[in-house]
VEXDREN-2710 file (C-alpha; in Angstrom, 1 decimal):
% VEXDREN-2710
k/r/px/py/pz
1/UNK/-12.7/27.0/-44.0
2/UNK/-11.9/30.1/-45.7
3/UNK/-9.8/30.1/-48.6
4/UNK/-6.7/32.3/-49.1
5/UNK/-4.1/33.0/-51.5
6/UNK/-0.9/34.1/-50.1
7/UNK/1.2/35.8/-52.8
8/UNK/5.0/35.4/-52.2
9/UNK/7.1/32.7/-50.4
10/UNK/9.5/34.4/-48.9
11/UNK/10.6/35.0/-45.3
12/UNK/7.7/36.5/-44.5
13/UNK/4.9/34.8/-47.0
14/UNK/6.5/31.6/-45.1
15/UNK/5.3/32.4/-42.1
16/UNK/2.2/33.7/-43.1
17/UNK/1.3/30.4/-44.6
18/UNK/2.7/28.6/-41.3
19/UNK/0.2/30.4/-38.9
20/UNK/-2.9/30.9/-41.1
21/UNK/-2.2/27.1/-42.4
22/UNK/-1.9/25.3/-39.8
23/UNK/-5.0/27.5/-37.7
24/UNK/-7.4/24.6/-39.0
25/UNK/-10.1/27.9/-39.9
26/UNK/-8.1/28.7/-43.4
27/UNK/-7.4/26.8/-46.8
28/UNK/-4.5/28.5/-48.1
29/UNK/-2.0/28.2/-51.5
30/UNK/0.9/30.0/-52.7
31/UNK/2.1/31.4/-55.4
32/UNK/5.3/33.1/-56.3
33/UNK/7.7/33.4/-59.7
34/UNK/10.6/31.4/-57.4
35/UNK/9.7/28.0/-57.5
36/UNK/11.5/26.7/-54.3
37/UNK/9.9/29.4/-52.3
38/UNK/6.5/28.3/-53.0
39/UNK/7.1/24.6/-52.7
40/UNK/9.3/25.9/-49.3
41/UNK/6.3/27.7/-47.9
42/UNK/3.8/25.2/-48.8
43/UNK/5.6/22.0/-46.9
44/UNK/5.2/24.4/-43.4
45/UNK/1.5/23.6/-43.4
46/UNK/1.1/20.8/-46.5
47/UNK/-0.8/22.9/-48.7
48/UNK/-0.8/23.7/-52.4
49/UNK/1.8/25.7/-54.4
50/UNK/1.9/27.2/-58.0
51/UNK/4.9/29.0/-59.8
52/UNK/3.7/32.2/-61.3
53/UNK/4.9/35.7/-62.4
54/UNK/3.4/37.9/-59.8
55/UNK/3.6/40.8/-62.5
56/UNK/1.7/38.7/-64.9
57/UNK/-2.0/40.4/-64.3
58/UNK/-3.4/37.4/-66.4
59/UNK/-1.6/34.4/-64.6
60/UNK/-2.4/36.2/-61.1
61/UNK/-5.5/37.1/-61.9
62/UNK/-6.4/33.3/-62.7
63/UNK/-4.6/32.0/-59.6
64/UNK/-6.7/34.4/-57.1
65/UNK/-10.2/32.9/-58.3
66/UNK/-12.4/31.5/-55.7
67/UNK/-10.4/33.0/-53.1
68/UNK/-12.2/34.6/-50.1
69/UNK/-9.6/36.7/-49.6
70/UNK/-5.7/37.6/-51.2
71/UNK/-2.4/38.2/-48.9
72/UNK/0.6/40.1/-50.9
73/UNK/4.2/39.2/-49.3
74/UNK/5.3/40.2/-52.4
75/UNK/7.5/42.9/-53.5
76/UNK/5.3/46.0/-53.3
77/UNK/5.8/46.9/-56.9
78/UNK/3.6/44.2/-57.5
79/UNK/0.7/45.2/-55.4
80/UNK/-1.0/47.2/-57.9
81/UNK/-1.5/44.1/-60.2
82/UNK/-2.3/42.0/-57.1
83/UNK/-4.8/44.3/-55.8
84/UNK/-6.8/44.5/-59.0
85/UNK/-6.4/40.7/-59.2
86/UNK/-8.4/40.6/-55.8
87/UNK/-11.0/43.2/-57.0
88/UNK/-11.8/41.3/-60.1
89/UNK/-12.3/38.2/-58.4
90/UNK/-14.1/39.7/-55.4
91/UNK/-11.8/38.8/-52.7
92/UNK/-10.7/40.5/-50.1
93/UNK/-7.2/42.0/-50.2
94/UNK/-4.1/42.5/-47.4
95/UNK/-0.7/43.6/-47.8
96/UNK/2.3/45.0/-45.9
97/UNK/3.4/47.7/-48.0
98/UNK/5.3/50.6/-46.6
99/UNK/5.1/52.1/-50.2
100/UNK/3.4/55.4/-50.3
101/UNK/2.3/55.5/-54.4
102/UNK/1.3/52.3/-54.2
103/UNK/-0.4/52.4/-50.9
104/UNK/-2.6/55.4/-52.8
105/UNK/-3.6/53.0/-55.6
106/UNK/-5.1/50.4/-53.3
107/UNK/-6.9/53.4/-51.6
108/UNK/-8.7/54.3/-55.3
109/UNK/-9.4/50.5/-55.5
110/UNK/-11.0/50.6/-52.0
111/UNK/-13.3/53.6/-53.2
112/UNK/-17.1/52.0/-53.3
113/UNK/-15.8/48.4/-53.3
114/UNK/-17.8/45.7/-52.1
115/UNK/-15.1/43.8/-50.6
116/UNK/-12.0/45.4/-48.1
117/UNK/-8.6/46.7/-49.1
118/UNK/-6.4/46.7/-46.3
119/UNK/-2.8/47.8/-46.6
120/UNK/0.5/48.0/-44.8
121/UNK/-1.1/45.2/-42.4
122/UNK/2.3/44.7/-41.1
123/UNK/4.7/46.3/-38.6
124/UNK/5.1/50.0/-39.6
125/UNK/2.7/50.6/-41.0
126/UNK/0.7/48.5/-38.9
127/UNK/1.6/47.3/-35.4
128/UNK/3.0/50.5/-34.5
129/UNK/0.0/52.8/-36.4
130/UNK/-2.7/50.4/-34.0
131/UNK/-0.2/51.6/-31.2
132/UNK/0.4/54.9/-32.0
133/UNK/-3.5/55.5/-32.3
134/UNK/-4.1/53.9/-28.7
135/UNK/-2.1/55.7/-27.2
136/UNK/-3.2/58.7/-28.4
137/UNK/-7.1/58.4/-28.0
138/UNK/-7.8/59.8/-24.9
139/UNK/-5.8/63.1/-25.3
140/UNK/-8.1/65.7/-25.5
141/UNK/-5.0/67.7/-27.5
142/UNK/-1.9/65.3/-29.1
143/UNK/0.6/67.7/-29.1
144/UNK/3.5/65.1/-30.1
145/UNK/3.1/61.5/-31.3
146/UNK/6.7/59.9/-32.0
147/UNK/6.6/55.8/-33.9
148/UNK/9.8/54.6/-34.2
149/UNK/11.0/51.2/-35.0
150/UNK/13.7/49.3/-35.7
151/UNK/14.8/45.6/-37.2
152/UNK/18.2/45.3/-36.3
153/UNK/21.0/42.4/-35.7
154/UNK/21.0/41.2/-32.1
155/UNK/24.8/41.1/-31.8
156/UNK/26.1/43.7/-34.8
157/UNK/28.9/42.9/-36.2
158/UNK/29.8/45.3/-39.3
159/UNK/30.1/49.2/-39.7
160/UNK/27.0/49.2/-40.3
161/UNK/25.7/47.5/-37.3
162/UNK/22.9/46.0/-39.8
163/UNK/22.1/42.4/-41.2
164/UNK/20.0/41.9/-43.8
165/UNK/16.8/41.3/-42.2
166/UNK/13.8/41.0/-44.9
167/UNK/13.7/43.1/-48.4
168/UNK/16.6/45.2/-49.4
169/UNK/14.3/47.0/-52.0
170/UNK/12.3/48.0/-49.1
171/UNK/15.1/49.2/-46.8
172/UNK/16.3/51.1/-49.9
173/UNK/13.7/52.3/-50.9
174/UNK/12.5/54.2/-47.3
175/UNK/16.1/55.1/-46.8
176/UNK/15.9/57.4/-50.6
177/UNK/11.8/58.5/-50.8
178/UNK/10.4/61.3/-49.1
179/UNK/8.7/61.2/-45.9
180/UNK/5.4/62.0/-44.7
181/UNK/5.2/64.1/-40.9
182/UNK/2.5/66.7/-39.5
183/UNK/4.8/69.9/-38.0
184/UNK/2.7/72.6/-36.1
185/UNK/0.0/71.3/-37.0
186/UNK/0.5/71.2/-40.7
187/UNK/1.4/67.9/-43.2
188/UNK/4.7/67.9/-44.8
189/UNK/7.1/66.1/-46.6
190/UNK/10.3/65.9/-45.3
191/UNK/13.8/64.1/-46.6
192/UNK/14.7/60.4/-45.1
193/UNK/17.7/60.0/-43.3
194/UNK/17.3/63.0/-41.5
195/UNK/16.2/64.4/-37.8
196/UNK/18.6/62.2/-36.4
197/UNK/18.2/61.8/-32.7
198/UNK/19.5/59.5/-29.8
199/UNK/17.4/57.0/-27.9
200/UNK/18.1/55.0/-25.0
201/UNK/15.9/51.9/-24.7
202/UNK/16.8/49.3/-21.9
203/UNK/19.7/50.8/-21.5
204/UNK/21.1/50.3/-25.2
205/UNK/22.1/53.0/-26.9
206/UNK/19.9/53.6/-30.4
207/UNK/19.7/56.5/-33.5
208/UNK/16.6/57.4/-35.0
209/UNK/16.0/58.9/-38.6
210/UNK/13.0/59.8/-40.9
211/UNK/12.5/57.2/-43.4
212/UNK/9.4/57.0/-45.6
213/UNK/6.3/55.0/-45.2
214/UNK/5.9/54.2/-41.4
215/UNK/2.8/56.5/-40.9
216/UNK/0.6/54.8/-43.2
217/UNK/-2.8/56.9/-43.3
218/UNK/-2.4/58.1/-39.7
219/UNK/-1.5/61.3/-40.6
220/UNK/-4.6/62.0/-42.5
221/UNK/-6.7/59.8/-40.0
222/UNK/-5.6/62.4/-36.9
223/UNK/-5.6/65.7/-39.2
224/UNK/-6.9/68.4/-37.0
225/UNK/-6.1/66.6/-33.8
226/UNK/-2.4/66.3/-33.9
227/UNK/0.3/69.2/-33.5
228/UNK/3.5/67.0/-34.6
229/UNK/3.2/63.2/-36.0
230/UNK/6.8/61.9/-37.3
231/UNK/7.8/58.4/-38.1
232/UNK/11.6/57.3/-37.6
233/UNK/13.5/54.3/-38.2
234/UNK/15.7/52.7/-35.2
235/UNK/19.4/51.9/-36.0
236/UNK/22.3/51.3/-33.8
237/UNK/24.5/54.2/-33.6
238/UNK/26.8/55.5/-36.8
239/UNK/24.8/53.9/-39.1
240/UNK/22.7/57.1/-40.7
241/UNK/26.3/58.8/-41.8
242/UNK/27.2/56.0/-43.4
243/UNK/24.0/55.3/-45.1
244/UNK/24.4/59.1/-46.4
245/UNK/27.8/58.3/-47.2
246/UNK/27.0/55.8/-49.8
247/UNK/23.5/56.7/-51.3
248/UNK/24.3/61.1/-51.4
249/UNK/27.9/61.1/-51.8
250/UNK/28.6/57.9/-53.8
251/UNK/25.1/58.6/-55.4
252/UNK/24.3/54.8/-55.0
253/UNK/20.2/56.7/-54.7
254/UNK/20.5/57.1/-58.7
255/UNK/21.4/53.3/-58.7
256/UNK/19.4/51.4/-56.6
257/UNK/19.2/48.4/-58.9
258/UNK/23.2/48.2/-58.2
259/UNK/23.0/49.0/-54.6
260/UNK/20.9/46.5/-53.8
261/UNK/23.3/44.1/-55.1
262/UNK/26.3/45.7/-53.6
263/UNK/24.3/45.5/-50.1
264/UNK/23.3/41.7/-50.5
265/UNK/26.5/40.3/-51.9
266/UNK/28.3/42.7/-48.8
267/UNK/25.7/42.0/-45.5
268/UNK/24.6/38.9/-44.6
269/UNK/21.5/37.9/-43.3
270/UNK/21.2/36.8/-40.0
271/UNK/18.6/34.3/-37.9
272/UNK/19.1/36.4/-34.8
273/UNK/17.8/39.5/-34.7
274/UNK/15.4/41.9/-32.7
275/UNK/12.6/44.0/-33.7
276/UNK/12.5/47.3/-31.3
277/UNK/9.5/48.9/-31.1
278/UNK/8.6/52.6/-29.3
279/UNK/5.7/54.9/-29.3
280/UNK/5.3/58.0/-27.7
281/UNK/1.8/60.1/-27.2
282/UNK/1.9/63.6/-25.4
283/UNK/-0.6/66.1/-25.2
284/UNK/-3.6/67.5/-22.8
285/UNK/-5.0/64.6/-20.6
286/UNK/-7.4/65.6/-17.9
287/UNK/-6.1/69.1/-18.1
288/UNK/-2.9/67.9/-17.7
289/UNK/0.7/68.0/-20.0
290/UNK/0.8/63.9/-20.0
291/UNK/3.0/61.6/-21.6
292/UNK/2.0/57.7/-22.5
293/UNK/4.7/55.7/-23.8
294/UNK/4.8/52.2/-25.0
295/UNK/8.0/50.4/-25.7
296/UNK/9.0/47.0/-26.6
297/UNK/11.9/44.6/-27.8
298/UNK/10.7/41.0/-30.0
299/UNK/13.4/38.6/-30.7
300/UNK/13.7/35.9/-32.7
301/UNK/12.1/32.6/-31.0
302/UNK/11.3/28.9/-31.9
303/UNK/7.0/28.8/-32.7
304/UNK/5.6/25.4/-33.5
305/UNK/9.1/23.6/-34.2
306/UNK/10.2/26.4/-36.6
307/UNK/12.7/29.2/-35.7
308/UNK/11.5/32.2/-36.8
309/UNK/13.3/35.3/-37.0
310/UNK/11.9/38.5/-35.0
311/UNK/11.3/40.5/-38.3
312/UNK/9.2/37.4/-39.8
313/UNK/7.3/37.1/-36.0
314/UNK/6.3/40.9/-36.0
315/UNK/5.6/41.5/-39.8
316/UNK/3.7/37.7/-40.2
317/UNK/1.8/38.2/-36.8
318/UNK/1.0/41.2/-37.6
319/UNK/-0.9/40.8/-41.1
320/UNK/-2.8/37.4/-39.8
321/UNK/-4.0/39.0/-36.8
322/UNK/-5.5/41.9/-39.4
323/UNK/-7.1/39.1/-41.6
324/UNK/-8.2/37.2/-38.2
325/UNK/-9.9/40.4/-36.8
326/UNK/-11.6/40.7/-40.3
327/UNK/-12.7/37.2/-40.2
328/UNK/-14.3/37.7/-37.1
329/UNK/-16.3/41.2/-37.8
330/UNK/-13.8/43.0/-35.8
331/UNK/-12.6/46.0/-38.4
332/UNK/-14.5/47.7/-41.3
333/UNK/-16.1/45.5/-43.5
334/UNK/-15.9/46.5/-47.0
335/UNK/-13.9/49.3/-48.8
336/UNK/-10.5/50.6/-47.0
337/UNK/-9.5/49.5/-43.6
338/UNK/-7.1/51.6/-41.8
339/UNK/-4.9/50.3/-39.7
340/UNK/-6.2/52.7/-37.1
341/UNK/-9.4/51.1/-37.2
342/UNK/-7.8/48.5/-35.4
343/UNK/-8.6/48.0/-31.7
344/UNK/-5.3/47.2/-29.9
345/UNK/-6.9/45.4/-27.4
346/UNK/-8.4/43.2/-30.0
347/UNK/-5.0/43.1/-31.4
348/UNK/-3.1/41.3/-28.8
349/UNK/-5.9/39.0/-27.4
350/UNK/-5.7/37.9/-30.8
351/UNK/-4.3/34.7/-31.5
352/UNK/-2.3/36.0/-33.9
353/UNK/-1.0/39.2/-32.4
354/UNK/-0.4/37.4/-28.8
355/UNK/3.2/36.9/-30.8
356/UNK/3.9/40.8/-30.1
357/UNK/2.7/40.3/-26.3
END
């Protein structure tokens, strides 16, 4: 069996270690700097468990030996010192971060390297890039490729119309930082929470909103090909002004240590909840002005005797069906993997990824 080393317990490392440790192909331990989260994970698939400060580059660096390859469901401040863990100890590395500057780091890591780096494995970046890229591949011209997603409360019940759903450093974090998009043909940076737009999806009502990291490396991938490439997050409706409200206007964006607590003592979390999920590819096909669209609602759901909310299916499915396909010979095999490497067909046949299907 291969050994991994899944680096944070939380709601999504949890899973992680469920479906990679009880697979029978993978030997995995966990580590992370909150005791009970580590021992929590590890009971899921009776594995082993270690307490360590995932900013410590000596104590992580130790942990990762012998590994054949190293998972980060950390926060993604500590990828950087997880990533050069991995490299030092010659294992291959997967994480799911949304985070631009660090996203860039593991790229320079990935430069020459013997072994794969393979970021923002989970589900934008990730599921939807492998999407987006699908749909897009047999346009002769893309004129407009639209990812949008969303991880939102299946009955709202605040203002907000939001439940704390996995990290609030993330959400804050895409809803302040700038956000990469490809207009007439050229890439730019333009400001989160704006570009808001209506959507309609099963007949519920939905906004949409820039917010940074969803595109991953696409951009780059499809430069030259694309006219206009924009990621946007889903909300339900009235949520974007208030968002504004409180991080412009009551200039909680200077503060985000202190927002993040007002937002987690505020908004509960919640065990019910949907991911929502649609991609749209237009452009010259056959000649033609054609549209392909691919749209899609997960929800939370009971998977080998656990209940698992929809945010942990996606995001956990997501990231083993990466290290699956890389198991298998199925992506790039050394240096950086792209999530647009990724065949979507290989995707959800995947044992893994048939969790999205």
């Amino acid at each position: 069996m291969k050994k991994v080393v899944v680096l944070g317990g939380g709601k999504i490392g949890r899973m992680v270690c469920f479906l990679l440790g009880t697979s029978g192909d993978y030997e995995v331990r966990v580590g992370d700097s909150h005791a009970p989260s580590a021992a929590a994970a590890a009971t899921l698939f009776g594995g082993q468990h270690a307490t360590l400060d995932l900013a410590n580059a000596a104590a992580v660096g130790e942990f990762v030996k012998g590994a054949w390859s190293v998972i980060s469901c950390a926060p993604f401040h500590c990828n950087p010192t997880i990533a050069k863990a991995a490299a030092a100890a010659g294992a291959h590395y997967f994480d799911l971060t949304e985070d631009v500057n660090v996203t860039r780091e593991v790229i320079a890591l990935a430069k020459g390297a013997s072994t794969a780096f393979v970021p923002q494995c989970g589900l934008a970046p990730g599921f939807i890039t492998i999407v987006a890229n699908d749909l897009a591949k047999p346009f002769s011209k893309i004129e407009d490729l639209r990812l949008r997603v969303g991880a939102l409360p299946s009955q709202p019940s605040n203002r907000l119309g939001y439940n704390l759903t996995w990290s609030t450093e993330g959400v804050i974090n895409e809803y302040i930082n700038d956000c990469d998009a490809v207009v007439n043909g050229s890439f730019v940076s333009v400001p989160a929470l704006e570009h808001l737009e209506r959507l309609v999806i099963d007949g519920v009502e939905f906004e949409a909103f820039n917010t940074s990291g969803g595109l991953g490396t696409l951009a780059e991938s499809l430069k030259g090909r694309v006219q206009n490439l924009n990621y946007k997050t889903i909300r339900y409706p009235g949520h974007c002004e208030l968002m504004r409200f409180l991080l412009h206007e009551l200039r909680f964006a200077q503060h985000r240590d202190e927002f993040k607590k007002v937002l987690e003592r505020a908004i509960p979390a919640t065990t019910e909840d949907q991911v929502v999920i649609f991609v749209s590819a237009s452009g010259l096909l056959d000649g033609r002005l054609t549209e392909r669209v691919y749209a899609k609602r997960v929800g939370s759901q009971t998977i080998g005797g656990h209940h698992w909310t929809a945010i942990q299916i996606t995001t956990a499915a997501g990231i083993c069906a990466i290290v699956d396909l890389f198991a298998q010979g199925k992506t790039v095999p050394n240096g950086l993997v792209r999530m647009e490497d990724v065949s979507f067909s290989d995707f959800v046949a995947n044992r893994f990824g048939k969790h999205y299907v």
